[in-house]
C-alpha positions as CSV (number, residue, x, y, z in Angstrom):
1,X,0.0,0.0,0.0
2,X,1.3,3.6,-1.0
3,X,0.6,4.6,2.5
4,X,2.8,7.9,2.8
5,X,1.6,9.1,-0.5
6,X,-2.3,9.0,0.2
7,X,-1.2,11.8,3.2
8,X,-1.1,13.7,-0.1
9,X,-4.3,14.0,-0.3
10,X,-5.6,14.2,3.7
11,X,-7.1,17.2,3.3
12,X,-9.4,16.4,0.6
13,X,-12.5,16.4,2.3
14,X,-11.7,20.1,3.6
15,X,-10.9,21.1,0.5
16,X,-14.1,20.3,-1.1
17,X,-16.5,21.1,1.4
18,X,-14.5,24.8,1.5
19,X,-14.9,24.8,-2.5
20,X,-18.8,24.1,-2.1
21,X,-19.2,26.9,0.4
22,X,-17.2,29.5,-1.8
23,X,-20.0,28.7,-4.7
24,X,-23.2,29.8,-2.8
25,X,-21.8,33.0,-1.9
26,X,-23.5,35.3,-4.9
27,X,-23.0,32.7,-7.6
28,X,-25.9,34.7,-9.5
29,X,-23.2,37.7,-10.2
30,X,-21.6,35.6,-12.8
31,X,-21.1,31.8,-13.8
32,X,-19.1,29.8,-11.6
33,X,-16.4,27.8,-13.5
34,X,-14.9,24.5,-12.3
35,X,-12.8,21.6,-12.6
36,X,-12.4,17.5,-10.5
37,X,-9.8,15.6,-10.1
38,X,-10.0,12.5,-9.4
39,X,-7.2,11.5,-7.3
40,X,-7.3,7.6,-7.3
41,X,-6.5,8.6,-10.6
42,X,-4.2,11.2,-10.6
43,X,-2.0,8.9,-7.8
44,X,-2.0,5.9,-10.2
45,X,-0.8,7.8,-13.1
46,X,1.5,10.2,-11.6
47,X,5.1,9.0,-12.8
48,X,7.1,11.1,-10.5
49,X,5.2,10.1,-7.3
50,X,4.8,6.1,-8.4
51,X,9.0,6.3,-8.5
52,X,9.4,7.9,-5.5
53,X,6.4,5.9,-3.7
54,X,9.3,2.7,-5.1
55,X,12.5,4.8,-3.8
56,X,10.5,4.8,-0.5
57,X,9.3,1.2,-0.3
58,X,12.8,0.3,-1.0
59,X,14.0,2.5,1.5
60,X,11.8,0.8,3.4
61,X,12.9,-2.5,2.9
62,X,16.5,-1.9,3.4
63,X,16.4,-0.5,7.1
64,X,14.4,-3.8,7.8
65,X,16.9,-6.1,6.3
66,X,19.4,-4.1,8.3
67,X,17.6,-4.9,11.4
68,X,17.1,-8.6,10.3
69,X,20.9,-9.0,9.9
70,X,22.0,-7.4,13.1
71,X,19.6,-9.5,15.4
72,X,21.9,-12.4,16.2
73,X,25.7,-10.6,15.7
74,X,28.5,-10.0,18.0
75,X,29.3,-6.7,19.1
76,X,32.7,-7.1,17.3
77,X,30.5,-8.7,14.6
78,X,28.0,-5.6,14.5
79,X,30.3,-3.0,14.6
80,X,32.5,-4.9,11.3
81,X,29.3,-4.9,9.6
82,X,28.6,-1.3,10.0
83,X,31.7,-0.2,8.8
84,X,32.2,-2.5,5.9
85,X,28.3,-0.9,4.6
86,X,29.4,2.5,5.2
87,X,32.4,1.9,3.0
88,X,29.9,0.2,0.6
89,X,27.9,3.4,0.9
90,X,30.6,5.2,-0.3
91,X,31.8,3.0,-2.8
92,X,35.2,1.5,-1.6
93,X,34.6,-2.0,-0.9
94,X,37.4,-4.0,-2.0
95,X,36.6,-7.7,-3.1
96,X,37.5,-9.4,0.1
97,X,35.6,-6.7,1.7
98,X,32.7,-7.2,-0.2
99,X,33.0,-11.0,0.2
100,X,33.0,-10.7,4.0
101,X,30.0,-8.2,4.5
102,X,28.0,-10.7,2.2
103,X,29.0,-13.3,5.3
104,X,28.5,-11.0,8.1
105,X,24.8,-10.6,6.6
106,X,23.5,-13.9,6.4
107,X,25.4,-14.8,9.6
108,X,22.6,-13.8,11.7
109,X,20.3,-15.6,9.3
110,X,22.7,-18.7,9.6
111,X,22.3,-18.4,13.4
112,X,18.4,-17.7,13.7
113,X,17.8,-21.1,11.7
114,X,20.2,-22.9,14.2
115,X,18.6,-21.3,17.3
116,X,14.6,-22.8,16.0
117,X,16.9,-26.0,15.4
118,X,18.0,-26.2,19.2
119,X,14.4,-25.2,20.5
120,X,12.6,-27.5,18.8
121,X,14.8,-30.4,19.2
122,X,13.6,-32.4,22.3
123,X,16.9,-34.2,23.3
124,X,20.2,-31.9,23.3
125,X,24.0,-33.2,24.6
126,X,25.7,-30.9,26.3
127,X,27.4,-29.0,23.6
128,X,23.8,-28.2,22.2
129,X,22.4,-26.9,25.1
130,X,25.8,-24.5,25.7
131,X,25.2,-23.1,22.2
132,X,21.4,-22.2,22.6
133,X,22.0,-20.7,25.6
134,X,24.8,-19.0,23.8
135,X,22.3,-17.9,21.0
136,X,19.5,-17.3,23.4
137,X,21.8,-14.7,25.3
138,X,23.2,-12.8,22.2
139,X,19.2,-12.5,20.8
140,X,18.4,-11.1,24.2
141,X,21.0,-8.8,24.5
142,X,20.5,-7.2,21.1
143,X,17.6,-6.3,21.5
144,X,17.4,-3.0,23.3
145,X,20.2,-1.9,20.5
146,X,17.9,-3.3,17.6
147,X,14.6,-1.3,19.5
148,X,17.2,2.2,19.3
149,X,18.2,1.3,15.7
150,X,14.3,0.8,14.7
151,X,13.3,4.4,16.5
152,X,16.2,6.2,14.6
153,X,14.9,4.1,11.2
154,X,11.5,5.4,12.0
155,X,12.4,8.7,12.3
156,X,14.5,8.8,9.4
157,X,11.4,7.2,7.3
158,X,8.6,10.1,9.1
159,X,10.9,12.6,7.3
160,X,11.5,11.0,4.1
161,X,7.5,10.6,3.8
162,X,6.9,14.3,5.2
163,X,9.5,15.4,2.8
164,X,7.7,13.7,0.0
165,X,4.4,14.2,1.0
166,X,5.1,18.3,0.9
167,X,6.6,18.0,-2.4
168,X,3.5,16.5,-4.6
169,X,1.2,18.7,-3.0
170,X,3.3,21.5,-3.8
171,X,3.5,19.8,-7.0
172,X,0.1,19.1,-7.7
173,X,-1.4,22.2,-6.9
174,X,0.8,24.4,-9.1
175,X,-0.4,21.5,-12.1
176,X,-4.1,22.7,-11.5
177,X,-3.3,26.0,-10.7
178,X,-1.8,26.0,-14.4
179,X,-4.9,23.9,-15.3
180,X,-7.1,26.3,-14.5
181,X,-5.5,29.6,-16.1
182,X,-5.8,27.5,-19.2
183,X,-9.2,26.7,-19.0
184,X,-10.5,30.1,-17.4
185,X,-11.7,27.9,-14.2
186,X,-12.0,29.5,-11.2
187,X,-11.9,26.4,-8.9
188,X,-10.8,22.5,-8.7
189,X,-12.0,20.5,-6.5
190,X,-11.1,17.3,-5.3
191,X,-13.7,14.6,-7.0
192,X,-15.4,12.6,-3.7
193,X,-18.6,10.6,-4.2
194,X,-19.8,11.3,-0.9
195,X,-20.1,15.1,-1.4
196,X,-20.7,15.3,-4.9
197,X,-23.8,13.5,-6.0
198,X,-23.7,14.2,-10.1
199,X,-21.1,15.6,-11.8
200,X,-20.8,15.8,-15.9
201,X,-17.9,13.9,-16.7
202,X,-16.9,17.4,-19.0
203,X,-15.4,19.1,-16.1
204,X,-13.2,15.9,-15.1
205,X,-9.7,17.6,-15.5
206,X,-7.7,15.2,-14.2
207,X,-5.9,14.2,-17.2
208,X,-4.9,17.7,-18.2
209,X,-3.1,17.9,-14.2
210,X,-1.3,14.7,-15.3
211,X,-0.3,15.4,-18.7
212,X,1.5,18.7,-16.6
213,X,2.6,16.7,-13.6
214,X,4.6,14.2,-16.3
215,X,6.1,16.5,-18.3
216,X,7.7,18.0,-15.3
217,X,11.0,17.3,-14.9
């Protein structure tokens, strides 16, 4: 779900129900001239907003897998790992380097499938049982550096999405302010079928916003 990108459009029901207000004010003193969008629309076919709403799902998907490979490292372990991606980041991993972050990755991976091994196995030696307590301890005492790591991800990710979020709505009300200086309208509104009963498709200028919205670059 594009969830960050529909906070584009929160203020939609405002919008329109200020728009309907602004018509009955002396609409007999001359024609009122308008314009919908209709935003389920608009947000499918926006090309700008569907690559970032992808940048942001991968974004996403990264600072979990970061998390997921952490879970079950060493400290020595963890601390390797975060400078071999920050030289990744910057792009000087040599080959051996690159070759031994790809370990230190699945390594916790490697470990979590031993550690549901060892608890599900009803009869453990000696050795077994020392190396699931082993695990059990380094999972435990991860995990208030894994809950730190999430709240910094989390609050990297609120300001990627507020950052984005301002952007298109900057971005699509200059495309129907431009809309409507073309089209002598004096108004757009937001197309809702719970507070507009009937509407001839004619005044649908949705695909006029796009057609500006894609050719921005």
């Amino acid at each position: 779900m594009r969830q960050w990108i529909w906070l584009v459009f929160a203020s939609s029901v405002l919008l329109t129900l200020t728009a309907w207000r602004a018509m009955t004010f002396d609409s007999s003193s001359q024609p009122i001239t308008m314009g919908l969008v209709d935003m389920e629309k608009l947000v499918a076919n926006y090309q700008a907003l569907k690559q970032d709403d992808e940048q942001y799902r991968q974004t996403v998907q990264r600072r979990q897998k970061m998390l997921e490979t952490r879970a079950l490292l060493e400290a020595k372990e963890w601390e390797e790992l975060d400078n071999l991606e920050q030289k990744e980041a910057n792009g000087k991993l040599t080959d051996t380097e690159r070759r031994r972050l790809e370990e230190l990755r699945k390594l916790s991976e490697q470990r979590f499938t031993e550690l549901q091994h060892l608890q599900l196995k009803e009869s453990k030696n000696e050795q077994e049982r020392k190396r699931l307590e082993y695990l059990l301890n380094l999972q435990n005492s991860n995990r208030e550096k894994l809950q730190k790591l999430m709240q910094k991800f989390e609050e990297e990710l609120t300001k990627l999405n507020e950052i984005l979020t301002t952007r298109h709505r900057q971005r699509i009300r200059e495309a129907a302010t431009q809309v409507a200086q073309q089209l002598g309208l004096k108004i757009i509104m937001i197309s809702d079928d719970d507070l507009i009963l009937y509407a001839e498709t004619s005044l649908d200028v949705t695909d006029k916003v796009l057609e500006i919205l894609n050719s921005s670059k």
